[in-house]
Structures are given as structure tokens and as C-alpha cells.
C-alpha positions in Angstrom: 234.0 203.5 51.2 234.6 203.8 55.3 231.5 206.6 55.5 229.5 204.8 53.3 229.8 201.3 55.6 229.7 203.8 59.1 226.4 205.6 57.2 225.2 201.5 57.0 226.1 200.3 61.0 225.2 203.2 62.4 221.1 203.4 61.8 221.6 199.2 62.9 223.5 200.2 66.1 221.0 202.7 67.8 218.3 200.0 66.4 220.1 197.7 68.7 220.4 199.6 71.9 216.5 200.9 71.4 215.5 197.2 71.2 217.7 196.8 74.7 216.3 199.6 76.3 213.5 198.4 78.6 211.8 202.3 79.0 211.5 201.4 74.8 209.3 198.0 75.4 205.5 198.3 74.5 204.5 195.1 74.0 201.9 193.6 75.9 201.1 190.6 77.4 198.7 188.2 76.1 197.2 187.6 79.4 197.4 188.3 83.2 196.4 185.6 85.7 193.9 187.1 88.5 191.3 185.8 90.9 188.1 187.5 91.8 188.1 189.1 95.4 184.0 187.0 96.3 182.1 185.8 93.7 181.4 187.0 90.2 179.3 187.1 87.5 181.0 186.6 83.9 179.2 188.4 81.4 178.6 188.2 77.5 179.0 192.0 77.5 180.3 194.6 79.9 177.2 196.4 81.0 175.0 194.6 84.4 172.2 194.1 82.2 173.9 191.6 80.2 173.7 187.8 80.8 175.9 185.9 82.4 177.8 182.9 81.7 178.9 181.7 85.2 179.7 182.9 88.1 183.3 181.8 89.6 185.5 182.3 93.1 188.7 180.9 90.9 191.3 182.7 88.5 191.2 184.1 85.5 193.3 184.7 82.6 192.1 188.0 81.2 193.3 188.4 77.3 192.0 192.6 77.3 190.5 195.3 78.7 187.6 197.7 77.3 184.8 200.0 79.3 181.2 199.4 80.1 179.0 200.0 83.4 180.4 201.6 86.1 180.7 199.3 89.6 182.2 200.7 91.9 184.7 203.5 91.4 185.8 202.1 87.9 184.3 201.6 84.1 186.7 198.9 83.3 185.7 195.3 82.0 188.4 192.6 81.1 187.7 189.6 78.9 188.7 186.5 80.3 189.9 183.4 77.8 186.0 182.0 78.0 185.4 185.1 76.0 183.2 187.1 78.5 183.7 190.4 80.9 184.5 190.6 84.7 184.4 194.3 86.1 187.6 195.4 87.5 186.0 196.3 91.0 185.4 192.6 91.2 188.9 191.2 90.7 191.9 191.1 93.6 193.3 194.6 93.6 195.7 194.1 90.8 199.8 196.1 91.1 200.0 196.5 87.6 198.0 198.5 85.0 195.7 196.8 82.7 195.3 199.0 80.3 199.2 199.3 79.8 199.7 195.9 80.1 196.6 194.4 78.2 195.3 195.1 74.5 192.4 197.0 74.4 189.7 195.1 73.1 187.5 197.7 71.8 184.3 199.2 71.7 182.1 196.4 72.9 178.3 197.5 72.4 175.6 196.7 74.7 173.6 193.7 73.3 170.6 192.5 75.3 167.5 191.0 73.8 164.3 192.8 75.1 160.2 192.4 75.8 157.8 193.7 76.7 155.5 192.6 79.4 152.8 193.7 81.9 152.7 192.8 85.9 149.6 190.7 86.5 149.6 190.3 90.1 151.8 192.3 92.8 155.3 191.2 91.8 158.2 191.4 94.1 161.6 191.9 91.7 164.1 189.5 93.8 168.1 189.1 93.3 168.5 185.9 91.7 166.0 183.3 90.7 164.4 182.1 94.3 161.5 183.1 96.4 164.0 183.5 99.6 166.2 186.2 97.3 166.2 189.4 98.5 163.8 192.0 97.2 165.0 194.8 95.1 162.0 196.1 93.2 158.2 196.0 93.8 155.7 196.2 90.9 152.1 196.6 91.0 149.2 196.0 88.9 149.1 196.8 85.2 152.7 197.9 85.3 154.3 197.7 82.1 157.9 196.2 82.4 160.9 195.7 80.2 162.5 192.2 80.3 165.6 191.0 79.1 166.5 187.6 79.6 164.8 184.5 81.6 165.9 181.6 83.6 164.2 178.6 85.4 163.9 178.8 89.4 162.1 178.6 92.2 158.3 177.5 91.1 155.6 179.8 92.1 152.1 178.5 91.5 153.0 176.0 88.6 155.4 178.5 87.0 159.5 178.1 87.0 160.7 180.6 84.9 161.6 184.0 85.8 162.6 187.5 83.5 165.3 189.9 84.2 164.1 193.5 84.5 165.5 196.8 83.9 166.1 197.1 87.3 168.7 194.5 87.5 166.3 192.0 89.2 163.9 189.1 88.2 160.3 188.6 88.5 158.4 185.0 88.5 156.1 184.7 85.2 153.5 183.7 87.6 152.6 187.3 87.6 153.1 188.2 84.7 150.0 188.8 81.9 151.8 187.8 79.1 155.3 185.5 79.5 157.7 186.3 77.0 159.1 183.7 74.3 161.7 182.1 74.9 164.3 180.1 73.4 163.0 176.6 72.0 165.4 173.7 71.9 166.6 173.8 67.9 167.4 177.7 68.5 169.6 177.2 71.2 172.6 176.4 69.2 172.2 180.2 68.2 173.8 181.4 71.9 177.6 181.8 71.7 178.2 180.1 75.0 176.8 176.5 76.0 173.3 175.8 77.7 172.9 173.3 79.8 170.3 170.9 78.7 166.6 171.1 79.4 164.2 168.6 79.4 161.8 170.9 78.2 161.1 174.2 76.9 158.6 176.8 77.0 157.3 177.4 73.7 156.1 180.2 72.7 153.1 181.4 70.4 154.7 182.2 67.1 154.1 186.0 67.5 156.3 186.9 70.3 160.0 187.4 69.9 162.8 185.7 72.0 164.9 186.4 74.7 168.4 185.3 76.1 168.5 182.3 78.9 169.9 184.8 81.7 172.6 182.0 83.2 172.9 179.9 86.1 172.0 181.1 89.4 173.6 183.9 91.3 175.3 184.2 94.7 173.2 186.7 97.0 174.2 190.3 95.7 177.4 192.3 97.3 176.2 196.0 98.5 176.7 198.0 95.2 175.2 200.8 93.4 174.0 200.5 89.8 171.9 202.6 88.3 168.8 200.9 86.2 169.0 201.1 82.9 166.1 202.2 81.4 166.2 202.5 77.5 161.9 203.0 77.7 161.8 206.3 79.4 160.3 204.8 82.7 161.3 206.0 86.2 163.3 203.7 88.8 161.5 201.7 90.6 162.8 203.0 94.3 163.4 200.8 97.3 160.8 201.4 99.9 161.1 202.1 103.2 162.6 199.6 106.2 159.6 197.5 107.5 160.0 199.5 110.9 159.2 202.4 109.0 156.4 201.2 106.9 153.3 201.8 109.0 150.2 203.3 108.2 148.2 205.7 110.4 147.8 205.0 113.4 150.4 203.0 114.3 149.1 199.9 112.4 152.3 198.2 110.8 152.7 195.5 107.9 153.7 192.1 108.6 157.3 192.0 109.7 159.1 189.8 107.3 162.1 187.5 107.2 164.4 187.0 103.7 162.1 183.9 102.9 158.8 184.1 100.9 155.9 182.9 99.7 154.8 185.8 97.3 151.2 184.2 95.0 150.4 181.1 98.0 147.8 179.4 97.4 145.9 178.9 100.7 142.6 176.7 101.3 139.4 178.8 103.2 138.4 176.9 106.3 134.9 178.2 106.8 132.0 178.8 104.8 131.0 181.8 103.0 134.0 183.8 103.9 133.7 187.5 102.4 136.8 189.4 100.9 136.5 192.6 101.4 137.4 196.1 99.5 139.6 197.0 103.2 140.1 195.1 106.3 137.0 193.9 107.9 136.0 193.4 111.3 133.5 193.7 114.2 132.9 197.5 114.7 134.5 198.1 110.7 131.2 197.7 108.5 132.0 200.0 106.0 134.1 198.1 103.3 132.2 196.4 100.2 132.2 193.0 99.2 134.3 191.9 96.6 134.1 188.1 96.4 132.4 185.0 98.7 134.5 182.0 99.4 133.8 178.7 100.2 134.8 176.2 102.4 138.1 174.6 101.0 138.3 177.0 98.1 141.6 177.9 97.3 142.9 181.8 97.8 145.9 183.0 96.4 147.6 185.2 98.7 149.5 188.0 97.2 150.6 190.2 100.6 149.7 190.3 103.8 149.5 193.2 106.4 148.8 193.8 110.1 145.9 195.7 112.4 147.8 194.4 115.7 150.6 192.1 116.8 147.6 188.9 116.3 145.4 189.8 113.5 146.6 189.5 109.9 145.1 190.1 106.7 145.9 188.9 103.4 145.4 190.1 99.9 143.9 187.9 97.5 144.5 188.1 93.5 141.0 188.7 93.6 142.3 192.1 94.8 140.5 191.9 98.1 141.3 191.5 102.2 140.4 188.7 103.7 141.6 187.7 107.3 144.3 185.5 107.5 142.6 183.4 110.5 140.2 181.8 107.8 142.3 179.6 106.1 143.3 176.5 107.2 147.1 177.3 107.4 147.4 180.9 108.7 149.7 183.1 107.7 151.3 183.9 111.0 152.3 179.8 111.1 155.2 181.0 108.7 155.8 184.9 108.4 157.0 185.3 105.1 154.1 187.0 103.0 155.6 190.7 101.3 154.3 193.2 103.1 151.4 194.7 101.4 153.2 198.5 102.0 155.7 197.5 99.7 153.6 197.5 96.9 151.4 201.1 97.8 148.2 198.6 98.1 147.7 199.2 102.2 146.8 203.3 102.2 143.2 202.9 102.5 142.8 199.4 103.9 141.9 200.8 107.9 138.9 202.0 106.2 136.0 203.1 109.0 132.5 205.3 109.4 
């Protein structure tokens, strides 16, 4: 009877001291409190391309961890109680280990929605949803784009809305040919996280697909490397050049501009008959062709502008033409803050001569 009951106790004894043994503990917490080192964006998935559901400077309780896009020098993405993803390289350096600490949430797959759409006018990609966000792409005519998501911002000749590209920036659908659908008011109870109300919506034709409102508007970007995802084949879109560097020959250099600007401006002529021209156009230049006439107080939409001198300025229409920038009413250099035409590859042959 005695080694029967020491055959029971024993198993329960060394059940005991494992239980009491701290190096034998691997439970895990159900959250860690941590605060983002500048601001952040929350995401709905752990990839850059996804939307985002706010962006926050406070603490966060963070329920998991799982792997996605790398920023930084890590892969690692941890859901937050709001249920969405904050990259590790944008939290407070934390002592412990997440992924000891933290239950792994699993694969999460990359779910963005996703048009098509083709670049109307010279399109400057910007960091956030406002003309004076910096530029971080440049497209030019006919380019065929990938969109992912859209959001309302600055307006650029009647248009608010912008798109998300695969280059991680956004473009105003005022140069766009075709504006993507987007969400209309009875589908918005479809998004997992709440929208702010709109008093209205774009609606579009009943052909064309949806997309994702992108989120609320961003803080300026902090200096990190992502690379663009692009599912369609196409190539990056590069940065160009520093404005010092961009010159054409000859010494002739595009406008020098400031963070603000006024990409598609509408601008009224103030003289009669003004020609716009196939390349800048001058006394002594009489070689370019004429594209368009304009008349006086007829409205030009400026798309870029460039430079012969440290005076003269011409501007690019979106009648694809130069015309010089001391014929409107308002000129250009009153405000400095076209895009340089050299950003867009348009300025190579505009020092055209006999």
C-alpha cells in the first residue's frame, strides 16, 4: 500500500515544483503597453500599402505580433486592441521580446483593393493628401497607374479626392482620365473600422469597381526606405534629381521650388492672341510651331513651369504647350511654386533654335 500512495504523490510533487519553477513559465501576456517613438500610421494590415485607421503620438496596448513589410531593420507588425498593425521600428525601443512575450497572431495576408487608372495631365505623386506635401513620384502623360485606396484633400481644379499609388504616394483625380469608384454612402458599413461622415459621395458609374477610403490625413513622412510594391510588373518610378541638378543644356535651369504647390492652376491670359508654342518662344527663337491661340482673359491651366534665365519663366499648359509666364495676369514668379517641368522629362527639347 506505501509504494502504491509514493507511486500516486510523487508524479503530483515534481508537477508542483515545475509549476514553481519560473525558467518553466510560457504563458504570455495578453498585452504590453507601448508608445510610438513620432507619429504613426495604424494599419488594417501589416504591409505600407495598406490603409490606415489613424495615426497616433499616444500608447498602445498591443494584443500580438506577426510579419509584414519591412521598415527599417525589422519585419515585425503588432496589433494593437483597435485591431490594426504598428511596425515595430515605429514604437519606443521596447526591453523585452515580443515575440516571446506576445501570441503570434498569424499569417495576416495583404488585402488592398485595387484600379486601374491612366495619368491625364502631368501628375506630381505627393506624401499625404495636400498640394504643399512633398513630392515622391512624378507621372507623365498616358501613364497607366495602379491605385489602391482614395481620400478627400486639398482641391485642385474642382476636384478633392485623391488615390494612393503603388508607390506609396497619392495623386489628385484632377489628373487622372478616369477616377476610380469609390465607396457610396449605403456601402460604407462594409469597412471594418468607422468612417467619418461625408456629406457627400462620389458616385460612381455602375461599371467601375470600388476602392478603400485611405484614412485621415498623414503627418509629413519620416526618412524611410520602402520599396514599391508593384503587383503589375511596372518599374519604380525613381526620384529625380535635386533642383540644383536639374538643368538642361546650357546652363538653363527649371524653376526653383519651395514645399508648396500649385500643380493644374488655372491662370487668366492678359493680352490678346497669345500663342502657345511646341518649345519656348522668343525674339531671336522662331522655330517652334504653334499649338494653340489664346485670348484675352481666357483661362490656362498651368501644369509646370521652367526657366530660360533668373526673369523669364515659361509655363506648360494642359494644352501641352509653352507659353510665357509674363502673359497672364498673375505671373508665375509672384508665388514660386509651380513643379518643375524637369521633373516630369517634358523640358529636353523646350530651348528649341535654328
Amino acid at each position: 500500500m506505501f509504494s502504491v500512495l509514493i507511486a500516486y504523490l510523487l508524479p503530483l510533487a515534481r508537477a508542483q515544483l515545475d509549476e514553481d519553477s519560473p525558467s518553466a513559465d510560457t504563458s504570455h501576456k495578453t498585452a504590453i503597453e507601448q508608445s510610438v517613438e513620432y507619429a504613426a500610421l495604424c494599419r488594417t494590415c501589416p504591409y505600407s500599402i495598406c490603409t490606415h485607421v489613424y495615426e497616433s503620438t499616444q500608447r498602445h496596448n498591443l494584443t500580438c505580433w506577426t510579419q509584414g513589410d519591412v521598415i527599417g531593420d525589422t519585419d515585425m507588425w503588432l496589433r494593437t486592441t483597435d485591431g490594426c498593425y504598428l511596425a515595430e521600428y515605429d514604437l519606443i525601443e521596447y526591453e523585452g521580446d515580443f515575440s516571446a512575450e506576445l501570441d503570434y497572431c498569424g499569417n495576416i495576408p495583404l488585402a488592398v483593393t485595387q484600379e486601374r487608372a491612366t495619368v491625364r495631365y502631368l501628375s506630381e505623386c505627393l506624401w499625404g493628401y495636400e498640394t504643399g506635401n512633398e513630392g515622391i513620384a512624378y507621372y507623365g502623360r498616358d501613364v497607366d497607374i495602379t491605385v489602391t485606396c482614395w481620400a478627400e484633400g486639398s482641391e485642385v481644379i474642382g476636384d478633392l479626392y485623391w488615390y494612393k499609388t503603388l508607390d506609396y504616394c497619392w495623386v489628385s483625380g484632377a489628373g487622372l482620365w478616369d477616377k476610380p469608384g469609390m465607396y457610396t454612402p449605403e456601402s460604407v458599413s462594409r469597412f471594418a473600422f468607422h468612417v467619418p461622415a461625408h456629406d457627400s459621395f462620389f458616385l460612381p458609374d455602375v461599371d467601375r469597381e470600388t476602392l478603400e477610403w485611405c484614412g485621415p490625413p498623414v503627418s509629413p513622412r519620416q526618412n524611410l526606405t520602402v520599396e514599391p510594391l508593384h503587383t503589375d510588373g511596372a518599374k519604380p518610378t525613381p526620384l529625380p534629381p535635386d533642383e540644383d541638378e536639374a538643368e538642361d543644356e546650357g546652363g538653363r535651369g527649371d524653376l526653383n521650388l519651395g514645399l508648396s504647390r500649385r500643380w493644374l492652376s488655372p491662370g487668366q491670359v492678359s493680352e490678346e492672341d497669345v500663342g502657345c508654342y511646341t518649345c519656348a518662344r522668343w525674339a531671336g527663337n522662331e522655330t517652334c510651331d504653334l499649338v494653340t491661340t489664346y485670348k484675352f482673359n481666357q483661362t490656362a491651366v498651368i501644369q509646370c513651369a521652367a526657366t530660360w534665365d533668373a526673369i523669364t519663366i515659361f509655363t506648360y499648359t494642359t494644352d501641352w504647350c509653352w507659353m510665357n509666364g509674363s502673359q497672364f495676369w498673375t505671373e508665375p514668379w509672384h508665388h514660386y511654386n509651380y513643379p518643375a517641368c524637369s521633373r516630369f522629362n517634358v523640358s529636353g527639347n523646350m530651348w528649341r533654335w535654328s
